[in-house]
Gaussian input, Z-matrix of N, CA and C with variables (Angstrom, degrees):
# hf/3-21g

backbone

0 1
 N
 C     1     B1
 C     2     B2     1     A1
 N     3     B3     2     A2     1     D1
 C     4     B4     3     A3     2     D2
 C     5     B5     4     A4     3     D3
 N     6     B6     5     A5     4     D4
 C     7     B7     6     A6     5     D5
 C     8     B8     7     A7     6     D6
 N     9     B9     8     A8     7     D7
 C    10    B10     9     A9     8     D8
 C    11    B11    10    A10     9     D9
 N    12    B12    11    A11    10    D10
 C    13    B13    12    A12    11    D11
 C    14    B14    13    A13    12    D12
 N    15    B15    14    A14    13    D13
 C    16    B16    15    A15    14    D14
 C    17    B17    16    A16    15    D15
 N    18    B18    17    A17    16    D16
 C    19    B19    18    A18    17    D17
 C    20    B20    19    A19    18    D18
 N    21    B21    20    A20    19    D19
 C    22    B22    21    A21    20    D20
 C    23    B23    22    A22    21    D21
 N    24    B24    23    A23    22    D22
 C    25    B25    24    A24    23    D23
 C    26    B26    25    A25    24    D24
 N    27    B27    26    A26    25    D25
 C    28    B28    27    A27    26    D26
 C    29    B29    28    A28    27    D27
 N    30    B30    29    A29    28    D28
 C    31    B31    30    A30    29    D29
 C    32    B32    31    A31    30    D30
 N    33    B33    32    A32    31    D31
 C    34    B34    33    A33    32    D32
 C    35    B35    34    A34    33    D33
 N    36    B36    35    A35    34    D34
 C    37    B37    36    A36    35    D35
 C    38    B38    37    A37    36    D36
 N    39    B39    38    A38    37    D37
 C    40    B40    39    A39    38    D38
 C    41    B41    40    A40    39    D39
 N    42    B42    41    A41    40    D40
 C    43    B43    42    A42    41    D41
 C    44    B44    43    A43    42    D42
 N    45    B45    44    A44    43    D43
 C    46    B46    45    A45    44    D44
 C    47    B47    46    A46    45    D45
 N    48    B48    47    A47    46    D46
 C    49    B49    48    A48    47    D47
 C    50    B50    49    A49    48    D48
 N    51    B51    50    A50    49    D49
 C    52    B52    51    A51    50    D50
 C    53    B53    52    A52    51    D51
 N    54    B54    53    A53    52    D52
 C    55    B55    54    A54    53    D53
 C    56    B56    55    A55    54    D54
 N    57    B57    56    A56    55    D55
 C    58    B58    57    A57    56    D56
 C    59    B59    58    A58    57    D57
 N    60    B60    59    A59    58    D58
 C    61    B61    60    A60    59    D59
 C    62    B62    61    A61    60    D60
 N    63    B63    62    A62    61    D61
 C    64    B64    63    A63    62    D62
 C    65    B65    64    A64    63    D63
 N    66    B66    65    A65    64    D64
 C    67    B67    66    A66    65    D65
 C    68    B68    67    A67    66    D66
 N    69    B69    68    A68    67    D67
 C    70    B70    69    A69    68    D68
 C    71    B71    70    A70    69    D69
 N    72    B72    71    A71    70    D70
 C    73    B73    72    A72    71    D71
 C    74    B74    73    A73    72    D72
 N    75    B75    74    A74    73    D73
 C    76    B76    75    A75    74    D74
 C    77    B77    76    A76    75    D75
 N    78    B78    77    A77    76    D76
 C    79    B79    78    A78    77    D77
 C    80    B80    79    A79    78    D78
 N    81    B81    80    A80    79    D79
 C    82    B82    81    A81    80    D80
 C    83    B83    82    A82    81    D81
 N    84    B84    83    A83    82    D82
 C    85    B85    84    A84    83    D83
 C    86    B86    85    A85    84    D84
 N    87    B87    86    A86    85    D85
 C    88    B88    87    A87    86    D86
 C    89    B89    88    A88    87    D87
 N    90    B90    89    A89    88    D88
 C    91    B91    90    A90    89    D89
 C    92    B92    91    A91    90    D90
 N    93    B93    92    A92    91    D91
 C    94    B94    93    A93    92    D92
 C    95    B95    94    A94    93    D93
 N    96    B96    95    A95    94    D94
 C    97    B97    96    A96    95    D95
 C    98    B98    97    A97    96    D96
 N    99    B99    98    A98    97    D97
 C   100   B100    99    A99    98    D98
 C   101   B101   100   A100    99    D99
 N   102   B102   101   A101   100   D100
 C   103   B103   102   A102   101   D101
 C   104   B104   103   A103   102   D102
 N   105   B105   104   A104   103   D103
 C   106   B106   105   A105   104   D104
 C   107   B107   106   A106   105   D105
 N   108   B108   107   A107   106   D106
 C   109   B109   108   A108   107   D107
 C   110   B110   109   A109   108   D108
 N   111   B111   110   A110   109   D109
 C   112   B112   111   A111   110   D110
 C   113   B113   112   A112   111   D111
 N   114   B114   113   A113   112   D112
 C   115   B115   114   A114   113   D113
 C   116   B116   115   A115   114   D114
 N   117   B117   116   A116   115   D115
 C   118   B118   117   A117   116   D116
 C   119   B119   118   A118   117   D117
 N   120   B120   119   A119   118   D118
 C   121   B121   120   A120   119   D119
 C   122   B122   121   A121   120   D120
 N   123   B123   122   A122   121   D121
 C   124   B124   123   A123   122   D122
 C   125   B125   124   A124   123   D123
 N   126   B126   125   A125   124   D124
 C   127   B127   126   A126   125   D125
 C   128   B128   127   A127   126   D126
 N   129   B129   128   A128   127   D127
 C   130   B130   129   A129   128   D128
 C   131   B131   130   A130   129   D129
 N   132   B132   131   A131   130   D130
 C   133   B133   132   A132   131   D131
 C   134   B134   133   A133   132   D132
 N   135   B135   134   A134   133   D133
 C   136   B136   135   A135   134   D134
 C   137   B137   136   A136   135   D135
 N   138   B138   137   A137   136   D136
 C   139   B139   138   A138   137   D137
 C   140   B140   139   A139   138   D138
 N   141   B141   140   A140   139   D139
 C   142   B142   141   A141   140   D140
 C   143   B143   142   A142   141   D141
 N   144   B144   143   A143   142   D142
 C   145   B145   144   A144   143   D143
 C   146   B146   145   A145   144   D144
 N   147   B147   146   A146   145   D145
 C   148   B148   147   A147   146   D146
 C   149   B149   148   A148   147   D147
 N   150   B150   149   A149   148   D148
 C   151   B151   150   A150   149   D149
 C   152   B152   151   A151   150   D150
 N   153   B153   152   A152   151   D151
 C   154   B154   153   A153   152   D152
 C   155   B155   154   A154   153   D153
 N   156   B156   155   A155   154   D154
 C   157   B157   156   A156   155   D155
 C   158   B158   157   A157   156   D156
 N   159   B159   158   A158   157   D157
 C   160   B160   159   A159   158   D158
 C   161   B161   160   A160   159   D159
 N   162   B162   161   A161   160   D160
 C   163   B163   162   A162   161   D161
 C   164   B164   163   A163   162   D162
 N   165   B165   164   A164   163   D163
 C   166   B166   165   A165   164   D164
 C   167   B167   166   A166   165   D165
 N   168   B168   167   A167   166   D166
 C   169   B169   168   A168   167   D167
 C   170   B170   169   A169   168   D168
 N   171   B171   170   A170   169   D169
 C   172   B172   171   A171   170   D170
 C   173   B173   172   A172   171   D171
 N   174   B174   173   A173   172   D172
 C   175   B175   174   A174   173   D173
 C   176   B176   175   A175   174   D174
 N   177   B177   176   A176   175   D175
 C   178   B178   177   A177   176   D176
 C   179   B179   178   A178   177   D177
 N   180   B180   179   A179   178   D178
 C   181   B181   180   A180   179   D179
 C   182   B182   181   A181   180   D180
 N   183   B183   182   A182   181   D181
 C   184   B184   183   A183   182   D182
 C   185   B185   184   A184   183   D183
 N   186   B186   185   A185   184   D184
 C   187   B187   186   A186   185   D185
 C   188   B188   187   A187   186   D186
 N   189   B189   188   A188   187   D187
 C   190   B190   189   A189   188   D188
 C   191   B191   190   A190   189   D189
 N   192   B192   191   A191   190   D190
 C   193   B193   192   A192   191   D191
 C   194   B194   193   A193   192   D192
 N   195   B195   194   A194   193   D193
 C   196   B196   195   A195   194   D194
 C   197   B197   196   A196   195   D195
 N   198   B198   197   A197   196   D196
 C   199   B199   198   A198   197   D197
 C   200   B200   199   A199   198   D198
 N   201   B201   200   A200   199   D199
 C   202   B202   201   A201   200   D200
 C   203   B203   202   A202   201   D201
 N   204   B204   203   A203   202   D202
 C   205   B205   204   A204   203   D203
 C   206   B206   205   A205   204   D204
 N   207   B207   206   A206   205   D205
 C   208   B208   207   A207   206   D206
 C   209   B209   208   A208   207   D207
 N   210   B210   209   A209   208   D208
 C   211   B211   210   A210   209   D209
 C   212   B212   211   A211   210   D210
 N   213   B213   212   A212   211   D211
 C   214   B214   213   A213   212   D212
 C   215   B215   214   A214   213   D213
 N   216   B216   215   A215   214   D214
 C   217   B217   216   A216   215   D215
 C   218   B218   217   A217   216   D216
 N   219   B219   218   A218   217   D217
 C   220   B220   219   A219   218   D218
 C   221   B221   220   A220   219   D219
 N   222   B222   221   A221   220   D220
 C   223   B223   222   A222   221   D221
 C   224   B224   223   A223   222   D222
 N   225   B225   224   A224   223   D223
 C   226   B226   225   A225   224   D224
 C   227   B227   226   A226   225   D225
 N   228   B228   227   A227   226   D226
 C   229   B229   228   A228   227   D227
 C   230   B230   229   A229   228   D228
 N   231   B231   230   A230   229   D229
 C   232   B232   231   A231   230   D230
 C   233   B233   232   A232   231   D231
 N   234   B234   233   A233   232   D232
 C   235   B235   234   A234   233   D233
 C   236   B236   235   A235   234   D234
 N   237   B237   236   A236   235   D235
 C   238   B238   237   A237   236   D236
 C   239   B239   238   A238   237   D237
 N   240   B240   239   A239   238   D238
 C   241   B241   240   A240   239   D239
 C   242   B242   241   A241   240   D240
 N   243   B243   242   A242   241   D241
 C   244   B244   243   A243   242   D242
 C   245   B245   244   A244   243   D243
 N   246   B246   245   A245   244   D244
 C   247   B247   246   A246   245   D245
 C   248   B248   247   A247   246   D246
 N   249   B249   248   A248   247   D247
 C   250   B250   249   A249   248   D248
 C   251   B251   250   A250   249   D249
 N   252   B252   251   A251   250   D250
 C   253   B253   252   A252   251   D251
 C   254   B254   253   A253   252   D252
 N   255   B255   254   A254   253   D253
 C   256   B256   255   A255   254   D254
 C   257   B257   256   A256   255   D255
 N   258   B258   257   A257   256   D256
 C   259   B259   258   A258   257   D257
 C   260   B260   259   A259   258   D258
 N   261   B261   260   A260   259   D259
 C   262   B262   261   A261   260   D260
 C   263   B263   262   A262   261   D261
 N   264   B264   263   A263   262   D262
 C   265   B265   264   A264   263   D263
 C   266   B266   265   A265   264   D264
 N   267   B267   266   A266   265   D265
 C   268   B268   267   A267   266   D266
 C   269   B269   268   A268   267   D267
 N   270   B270   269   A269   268   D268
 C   271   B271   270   A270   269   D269
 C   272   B272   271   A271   270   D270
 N   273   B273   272   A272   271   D271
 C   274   B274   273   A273   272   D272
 C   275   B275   274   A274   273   D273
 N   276   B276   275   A275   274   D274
 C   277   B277   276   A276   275   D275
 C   278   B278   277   A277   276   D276
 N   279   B279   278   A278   277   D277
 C   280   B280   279   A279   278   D278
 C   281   B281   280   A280   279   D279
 N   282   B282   281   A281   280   D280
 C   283   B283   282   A282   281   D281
 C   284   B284   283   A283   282   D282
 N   285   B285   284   A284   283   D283
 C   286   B286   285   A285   284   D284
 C   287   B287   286   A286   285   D285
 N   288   B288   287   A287   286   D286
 C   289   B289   288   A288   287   D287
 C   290   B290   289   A289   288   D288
 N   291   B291   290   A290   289   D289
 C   292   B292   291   A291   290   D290
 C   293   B293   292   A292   291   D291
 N   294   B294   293   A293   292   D292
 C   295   B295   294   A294   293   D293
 C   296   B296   295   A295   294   D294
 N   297   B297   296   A296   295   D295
 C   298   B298   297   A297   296   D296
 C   299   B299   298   A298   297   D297
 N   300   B300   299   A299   298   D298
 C   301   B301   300   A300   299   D299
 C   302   B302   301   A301   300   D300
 N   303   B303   302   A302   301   D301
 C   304   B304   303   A303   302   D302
 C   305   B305   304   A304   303   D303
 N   306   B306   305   A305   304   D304
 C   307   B307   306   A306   305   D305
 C   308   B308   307   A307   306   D306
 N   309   B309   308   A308   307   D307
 C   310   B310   309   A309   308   D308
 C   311   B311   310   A310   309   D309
 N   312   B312   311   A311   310   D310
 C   313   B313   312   A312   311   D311
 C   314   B314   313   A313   312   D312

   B1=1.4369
   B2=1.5196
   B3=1.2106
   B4=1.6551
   B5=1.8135
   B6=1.2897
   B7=1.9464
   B8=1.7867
   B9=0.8509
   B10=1.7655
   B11=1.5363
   B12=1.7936
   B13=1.0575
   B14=1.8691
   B15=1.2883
   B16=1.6381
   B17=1.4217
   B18=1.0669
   B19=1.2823
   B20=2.3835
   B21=1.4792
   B22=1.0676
   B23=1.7958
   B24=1.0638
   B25=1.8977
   B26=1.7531
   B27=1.8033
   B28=1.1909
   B29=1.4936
   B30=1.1431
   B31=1.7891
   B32=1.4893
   B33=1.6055
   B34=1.3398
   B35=1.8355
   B36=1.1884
   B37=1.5382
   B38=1.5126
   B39=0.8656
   B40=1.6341
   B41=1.6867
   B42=1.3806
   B43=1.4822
   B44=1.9335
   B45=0.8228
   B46=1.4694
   B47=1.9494
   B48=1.3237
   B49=1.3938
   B50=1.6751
   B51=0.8179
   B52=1.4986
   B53=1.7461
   B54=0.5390
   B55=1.2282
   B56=1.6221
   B57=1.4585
   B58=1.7377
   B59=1.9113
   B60=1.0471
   B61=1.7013
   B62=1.7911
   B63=1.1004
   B64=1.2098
   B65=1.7646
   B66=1.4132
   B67=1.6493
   B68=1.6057
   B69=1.3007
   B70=1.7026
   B71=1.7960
   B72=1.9036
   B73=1.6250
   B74=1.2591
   B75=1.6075
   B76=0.9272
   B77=2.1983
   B78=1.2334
   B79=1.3395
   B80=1.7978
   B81=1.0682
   B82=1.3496
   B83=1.4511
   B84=1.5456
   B85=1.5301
   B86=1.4993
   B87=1.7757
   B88=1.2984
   B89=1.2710
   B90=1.6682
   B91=1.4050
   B92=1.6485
   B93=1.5805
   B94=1.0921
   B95=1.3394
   B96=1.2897
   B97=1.9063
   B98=1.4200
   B99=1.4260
   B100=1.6468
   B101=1.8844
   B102=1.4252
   B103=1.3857
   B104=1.8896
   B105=1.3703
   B106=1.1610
   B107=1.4950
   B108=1.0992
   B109=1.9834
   B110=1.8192
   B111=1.6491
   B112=1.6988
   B113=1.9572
   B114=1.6122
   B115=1.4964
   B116=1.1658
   B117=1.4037
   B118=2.0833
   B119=1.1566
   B120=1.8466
   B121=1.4766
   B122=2.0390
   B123=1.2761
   B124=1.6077
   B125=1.3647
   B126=1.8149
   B127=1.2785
   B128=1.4035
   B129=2.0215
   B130=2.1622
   B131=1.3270
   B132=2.2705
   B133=1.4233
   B134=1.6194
   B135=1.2313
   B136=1.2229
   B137=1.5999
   B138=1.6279
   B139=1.5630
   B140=1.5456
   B141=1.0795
   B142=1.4195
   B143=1.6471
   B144=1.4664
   B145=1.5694
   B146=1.5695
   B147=1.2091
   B148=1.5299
   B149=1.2320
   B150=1.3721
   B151=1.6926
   B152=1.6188
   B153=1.2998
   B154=1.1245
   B155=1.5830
   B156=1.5521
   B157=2.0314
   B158=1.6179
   B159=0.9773
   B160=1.7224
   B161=1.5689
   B162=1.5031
   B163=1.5136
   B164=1.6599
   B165=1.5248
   B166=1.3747
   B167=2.0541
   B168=1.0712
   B169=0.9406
   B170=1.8484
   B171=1.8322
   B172=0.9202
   B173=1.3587
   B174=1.3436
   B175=1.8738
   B176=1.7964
   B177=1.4977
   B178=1.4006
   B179=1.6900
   B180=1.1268
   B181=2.0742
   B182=1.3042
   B183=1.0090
   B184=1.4895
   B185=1.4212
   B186=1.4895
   B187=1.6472
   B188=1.8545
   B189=1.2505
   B190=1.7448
   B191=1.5174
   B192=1.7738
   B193=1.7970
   B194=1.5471
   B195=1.6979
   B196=1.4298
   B197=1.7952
   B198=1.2054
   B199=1.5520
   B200=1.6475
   B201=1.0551
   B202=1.8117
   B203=2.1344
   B204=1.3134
   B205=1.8874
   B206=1.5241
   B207=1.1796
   B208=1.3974
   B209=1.3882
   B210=1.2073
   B211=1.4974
   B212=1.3564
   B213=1.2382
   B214=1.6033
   B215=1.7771
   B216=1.0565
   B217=1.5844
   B218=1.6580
   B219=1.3372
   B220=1.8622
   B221=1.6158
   B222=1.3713
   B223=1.1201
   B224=1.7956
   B225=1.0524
   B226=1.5264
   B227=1.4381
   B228=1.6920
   B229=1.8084
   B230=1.1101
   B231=1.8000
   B232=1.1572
   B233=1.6433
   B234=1.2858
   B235=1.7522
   B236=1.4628
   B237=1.5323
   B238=1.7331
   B239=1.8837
   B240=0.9685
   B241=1.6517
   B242=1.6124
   B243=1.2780
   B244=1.8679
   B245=1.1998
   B246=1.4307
   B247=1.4349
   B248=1.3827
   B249=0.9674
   B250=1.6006
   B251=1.1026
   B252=1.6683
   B253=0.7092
   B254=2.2412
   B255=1.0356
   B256=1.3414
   B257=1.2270
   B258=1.2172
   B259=1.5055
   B260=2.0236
   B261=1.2318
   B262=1.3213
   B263=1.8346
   B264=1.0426
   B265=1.6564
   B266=1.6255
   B267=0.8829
   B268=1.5374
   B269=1.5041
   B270=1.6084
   B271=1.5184
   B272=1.4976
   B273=1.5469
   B274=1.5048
   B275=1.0493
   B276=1.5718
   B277=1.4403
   B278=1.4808
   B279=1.7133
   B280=1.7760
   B281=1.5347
   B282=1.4072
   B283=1.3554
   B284=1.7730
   B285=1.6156
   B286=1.2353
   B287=1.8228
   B288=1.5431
   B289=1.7761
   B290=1.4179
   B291=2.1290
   B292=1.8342
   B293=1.6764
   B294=1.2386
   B295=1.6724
   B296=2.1640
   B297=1.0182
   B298=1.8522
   B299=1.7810
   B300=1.1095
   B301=1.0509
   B302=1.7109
   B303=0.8881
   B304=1.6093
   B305=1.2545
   B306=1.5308
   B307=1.3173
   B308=1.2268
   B309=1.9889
   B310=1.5473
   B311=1.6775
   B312=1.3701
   B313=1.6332
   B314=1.5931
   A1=108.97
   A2=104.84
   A3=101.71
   A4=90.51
   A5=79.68
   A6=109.49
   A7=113.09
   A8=117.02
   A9=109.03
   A10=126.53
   A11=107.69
   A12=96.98
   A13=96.96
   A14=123.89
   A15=114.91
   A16=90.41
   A17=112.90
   A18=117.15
   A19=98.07
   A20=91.41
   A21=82.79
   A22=132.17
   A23=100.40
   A24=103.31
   A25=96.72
   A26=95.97
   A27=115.89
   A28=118.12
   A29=102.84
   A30=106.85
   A31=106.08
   A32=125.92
   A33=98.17
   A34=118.75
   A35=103.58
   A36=121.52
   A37=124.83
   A38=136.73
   A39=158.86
   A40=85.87
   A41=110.95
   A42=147.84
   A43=87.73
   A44=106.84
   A45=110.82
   A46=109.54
   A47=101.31
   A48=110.63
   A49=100.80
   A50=117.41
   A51=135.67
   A52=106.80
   A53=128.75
   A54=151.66
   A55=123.42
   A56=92.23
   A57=108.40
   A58=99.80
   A59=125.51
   A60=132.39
   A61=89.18
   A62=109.46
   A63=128.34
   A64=98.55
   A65=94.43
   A66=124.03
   A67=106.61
   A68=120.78
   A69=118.33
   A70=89.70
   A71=99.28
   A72=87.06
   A73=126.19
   A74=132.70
   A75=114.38
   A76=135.68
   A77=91.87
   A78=105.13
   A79=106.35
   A80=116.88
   A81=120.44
   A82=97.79
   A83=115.90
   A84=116.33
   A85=114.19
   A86=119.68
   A87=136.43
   A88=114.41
   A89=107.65
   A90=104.32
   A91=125.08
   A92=128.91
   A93=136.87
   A94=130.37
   A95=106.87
   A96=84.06
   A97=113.94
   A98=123.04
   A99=122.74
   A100=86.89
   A101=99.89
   A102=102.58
   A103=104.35
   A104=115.49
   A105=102.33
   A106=102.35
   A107=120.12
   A108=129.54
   A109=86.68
   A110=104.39
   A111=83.44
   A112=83.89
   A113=103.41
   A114=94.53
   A115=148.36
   A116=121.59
   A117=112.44
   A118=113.93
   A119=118.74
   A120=126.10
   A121=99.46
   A122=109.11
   A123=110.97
   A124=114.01
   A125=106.86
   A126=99.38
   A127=120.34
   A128=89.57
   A129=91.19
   A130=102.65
   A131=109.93
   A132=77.02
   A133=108.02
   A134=133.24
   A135=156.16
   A136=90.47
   A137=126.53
   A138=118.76
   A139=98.10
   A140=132.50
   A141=114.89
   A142=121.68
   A143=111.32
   A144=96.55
   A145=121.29
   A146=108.04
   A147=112.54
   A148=146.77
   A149=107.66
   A150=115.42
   A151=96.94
   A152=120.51
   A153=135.27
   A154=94.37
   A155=99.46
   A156=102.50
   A157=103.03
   A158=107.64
   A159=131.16
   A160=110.55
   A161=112.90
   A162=105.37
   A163=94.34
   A164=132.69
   A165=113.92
   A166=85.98
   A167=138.15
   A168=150.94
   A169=110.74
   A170=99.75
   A171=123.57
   A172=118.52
   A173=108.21
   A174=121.63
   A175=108.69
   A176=118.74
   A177=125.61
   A178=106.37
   A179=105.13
   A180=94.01
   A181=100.81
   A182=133.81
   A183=137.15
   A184=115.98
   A185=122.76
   A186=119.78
   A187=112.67
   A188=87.25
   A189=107.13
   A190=95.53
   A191=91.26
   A192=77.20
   A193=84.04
   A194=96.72
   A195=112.34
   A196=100.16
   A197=130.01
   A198=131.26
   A199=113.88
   A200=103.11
   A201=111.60
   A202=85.59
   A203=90.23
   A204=82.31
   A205=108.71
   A206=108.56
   A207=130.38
   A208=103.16
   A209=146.66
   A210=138.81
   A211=143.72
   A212=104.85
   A213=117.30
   A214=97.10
   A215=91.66
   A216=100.38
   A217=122.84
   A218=108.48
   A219=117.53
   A220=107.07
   A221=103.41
   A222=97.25
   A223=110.88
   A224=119.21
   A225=130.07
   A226=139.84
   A227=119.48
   A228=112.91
   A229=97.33
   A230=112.87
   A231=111.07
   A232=95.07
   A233=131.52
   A234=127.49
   A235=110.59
   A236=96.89
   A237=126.82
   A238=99.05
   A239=128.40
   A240=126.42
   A241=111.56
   A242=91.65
   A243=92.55
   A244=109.77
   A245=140.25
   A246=126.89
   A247=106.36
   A248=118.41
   A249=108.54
   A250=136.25
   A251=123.67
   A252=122.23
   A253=124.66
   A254=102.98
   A255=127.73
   A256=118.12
   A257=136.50
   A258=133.85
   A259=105.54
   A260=119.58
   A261=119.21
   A262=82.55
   A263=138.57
   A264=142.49
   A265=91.61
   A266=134.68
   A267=134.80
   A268=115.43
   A269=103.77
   A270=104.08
   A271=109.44
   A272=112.51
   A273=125.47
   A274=122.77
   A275=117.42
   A276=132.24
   A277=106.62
   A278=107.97
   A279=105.50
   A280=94.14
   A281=96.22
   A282=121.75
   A283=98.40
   A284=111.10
   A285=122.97
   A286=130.15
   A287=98.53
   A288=73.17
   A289=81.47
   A290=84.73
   A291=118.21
   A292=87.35
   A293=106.06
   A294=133.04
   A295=84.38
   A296=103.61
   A297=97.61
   A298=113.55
   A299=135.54
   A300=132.73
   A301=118.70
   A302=123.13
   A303=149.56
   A304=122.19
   A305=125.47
   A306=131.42
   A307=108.70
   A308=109.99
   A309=116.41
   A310=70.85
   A311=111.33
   A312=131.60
   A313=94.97
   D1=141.96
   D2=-171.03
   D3=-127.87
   D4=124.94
   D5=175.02
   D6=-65.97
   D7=115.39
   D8=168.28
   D9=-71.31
   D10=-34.14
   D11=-159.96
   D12=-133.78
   D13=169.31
   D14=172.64
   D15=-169.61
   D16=138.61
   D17=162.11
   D18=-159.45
   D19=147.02
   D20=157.96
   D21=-132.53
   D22=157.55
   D23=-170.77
   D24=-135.41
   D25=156.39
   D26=-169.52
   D27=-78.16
   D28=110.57
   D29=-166.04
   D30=-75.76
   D31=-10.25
   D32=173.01
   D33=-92.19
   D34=16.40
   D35=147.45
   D36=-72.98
   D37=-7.93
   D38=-155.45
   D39=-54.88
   D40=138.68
   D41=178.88
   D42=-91.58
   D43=-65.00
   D44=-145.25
   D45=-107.11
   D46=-32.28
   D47=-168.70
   D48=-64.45
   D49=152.23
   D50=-179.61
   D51=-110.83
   D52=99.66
   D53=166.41
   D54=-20.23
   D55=-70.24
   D56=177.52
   D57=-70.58
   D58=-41.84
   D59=171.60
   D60=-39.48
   D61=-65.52
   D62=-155.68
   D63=-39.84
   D64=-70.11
   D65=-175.12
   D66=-58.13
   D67=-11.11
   D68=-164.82
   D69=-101.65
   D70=-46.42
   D71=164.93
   D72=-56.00
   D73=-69.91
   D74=-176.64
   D75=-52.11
   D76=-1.39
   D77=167.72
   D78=-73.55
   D79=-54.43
   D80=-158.89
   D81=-68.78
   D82=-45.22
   D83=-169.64
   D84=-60.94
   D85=-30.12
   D86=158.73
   D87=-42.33
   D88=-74.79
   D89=-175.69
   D90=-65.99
   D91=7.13
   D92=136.80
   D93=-86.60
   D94=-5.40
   D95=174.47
   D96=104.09
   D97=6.00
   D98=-129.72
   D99=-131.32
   D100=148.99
   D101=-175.61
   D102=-98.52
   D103=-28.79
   D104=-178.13
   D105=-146.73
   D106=166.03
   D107=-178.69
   D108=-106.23
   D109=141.31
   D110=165.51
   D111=-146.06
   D112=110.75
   D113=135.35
   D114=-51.33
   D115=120.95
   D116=152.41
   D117=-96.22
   D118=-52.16
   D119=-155.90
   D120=-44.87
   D121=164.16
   D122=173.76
   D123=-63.70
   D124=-27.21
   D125=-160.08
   D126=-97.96
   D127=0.38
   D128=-173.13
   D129=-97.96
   D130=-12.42
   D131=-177.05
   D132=-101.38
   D133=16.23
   D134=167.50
   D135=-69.05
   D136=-70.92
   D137=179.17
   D138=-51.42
   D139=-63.27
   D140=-163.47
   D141=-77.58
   D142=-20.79
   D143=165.26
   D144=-83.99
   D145=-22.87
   D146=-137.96
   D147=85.35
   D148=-4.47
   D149=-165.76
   D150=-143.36
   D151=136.71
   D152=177.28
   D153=-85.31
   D154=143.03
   D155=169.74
   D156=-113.29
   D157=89.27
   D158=164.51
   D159=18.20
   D160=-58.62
   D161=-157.02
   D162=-103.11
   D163=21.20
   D164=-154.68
   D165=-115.40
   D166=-1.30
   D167=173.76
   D168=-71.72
   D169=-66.43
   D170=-178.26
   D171=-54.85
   D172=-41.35
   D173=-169.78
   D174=-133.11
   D175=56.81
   D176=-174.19
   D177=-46.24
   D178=-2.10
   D179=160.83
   D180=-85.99
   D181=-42.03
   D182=178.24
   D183=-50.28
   D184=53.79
   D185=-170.00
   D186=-68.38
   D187=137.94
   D188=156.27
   D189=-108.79
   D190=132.58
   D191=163.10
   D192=-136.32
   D193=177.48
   D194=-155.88
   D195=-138.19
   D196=110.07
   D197=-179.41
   D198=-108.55
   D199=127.72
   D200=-165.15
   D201=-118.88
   D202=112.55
   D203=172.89
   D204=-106.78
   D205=164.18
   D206=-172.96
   D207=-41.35
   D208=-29.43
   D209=142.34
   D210=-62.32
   D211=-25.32
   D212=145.11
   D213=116.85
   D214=31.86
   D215=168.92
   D216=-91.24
   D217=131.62
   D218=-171.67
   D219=-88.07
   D220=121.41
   D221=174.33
   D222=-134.53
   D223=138.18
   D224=159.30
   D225=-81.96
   D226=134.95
   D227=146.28
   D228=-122.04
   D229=133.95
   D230=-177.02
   D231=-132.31
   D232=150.84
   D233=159.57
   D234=-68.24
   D235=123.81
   D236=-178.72
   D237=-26.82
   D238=-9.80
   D239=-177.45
   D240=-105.20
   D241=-21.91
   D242=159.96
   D243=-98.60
   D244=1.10
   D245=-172.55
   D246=-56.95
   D247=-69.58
   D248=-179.43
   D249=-52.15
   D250=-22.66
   D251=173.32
   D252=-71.74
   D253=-38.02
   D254=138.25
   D255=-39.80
   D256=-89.54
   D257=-173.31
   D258=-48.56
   D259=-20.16
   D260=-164.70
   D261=-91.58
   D262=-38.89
   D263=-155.81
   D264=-85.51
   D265=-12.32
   D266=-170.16
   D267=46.04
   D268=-174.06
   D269=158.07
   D270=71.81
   D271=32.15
   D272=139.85
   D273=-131.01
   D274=131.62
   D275=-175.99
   D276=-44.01
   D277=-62.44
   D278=-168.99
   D279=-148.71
   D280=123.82
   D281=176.15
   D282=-79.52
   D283=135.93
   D284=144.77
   D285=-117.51
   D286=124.54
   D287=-176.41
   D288=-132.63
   D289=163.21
   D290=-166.30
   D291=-112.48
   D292=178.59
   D293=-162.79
   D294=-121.40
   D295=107.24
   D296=171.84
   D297=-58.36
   D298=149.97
   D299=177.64
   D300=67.79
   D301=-16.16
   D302=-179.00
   D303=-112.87
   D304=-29.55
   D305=152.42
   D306=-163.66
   D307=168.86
   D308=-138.10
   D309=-126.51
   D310=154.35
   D311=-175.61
   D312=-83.91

């Protein structure tokens, strides 16, 4: 799979991220052993970002996913039509975005 876009920004600036969510994940991923937590469903990565991405509700093939790693870093894949909308919500370490129909997250 080939990525279009990456950039990264400072997540303890976060618009939307919640903080203590943040800290309760990386607890759980500890007490398993586990290197990273990764949302798909709409509604875990909505709990874990804070911000709902518009079309991923509407069209659940259309994934955003959301990765919180054992250090407590936010990370995203979102489809190139939510990028902005995402990059404007802040409060992810490193954005990844896919091309829909052209590549699979």
């Amino acid at each position: 799979m080939k990525i279009t876009g990456r950039r990264k920004v400072d997540s303890r600036k976060a618009k939307g991220v919640d903080q203590q969510i943040i800290e309760r994940q990386k607890k759980a991923i500890a007490e398993r052993g586990l290197d990273a937590l990764i949302a798909i469903s709409p509604e875990n990565v909505t709990y874990t970002t804070g911000m709902v991405v518009p079309s991923q509700s509407l069209m659940r093939w259309r994934h955003a996913i959301a990765v919180v790693t054992a250090g407590g870093q936010v990370s995203m894949v979102v489809i190139d039509m939510e990028e902005s909308t995402v990059r404007a919500h802040g409060g992810v370490g490193e954005l990844r975005v896919y091309r829909e129909f052209v590549e699979e997250p």
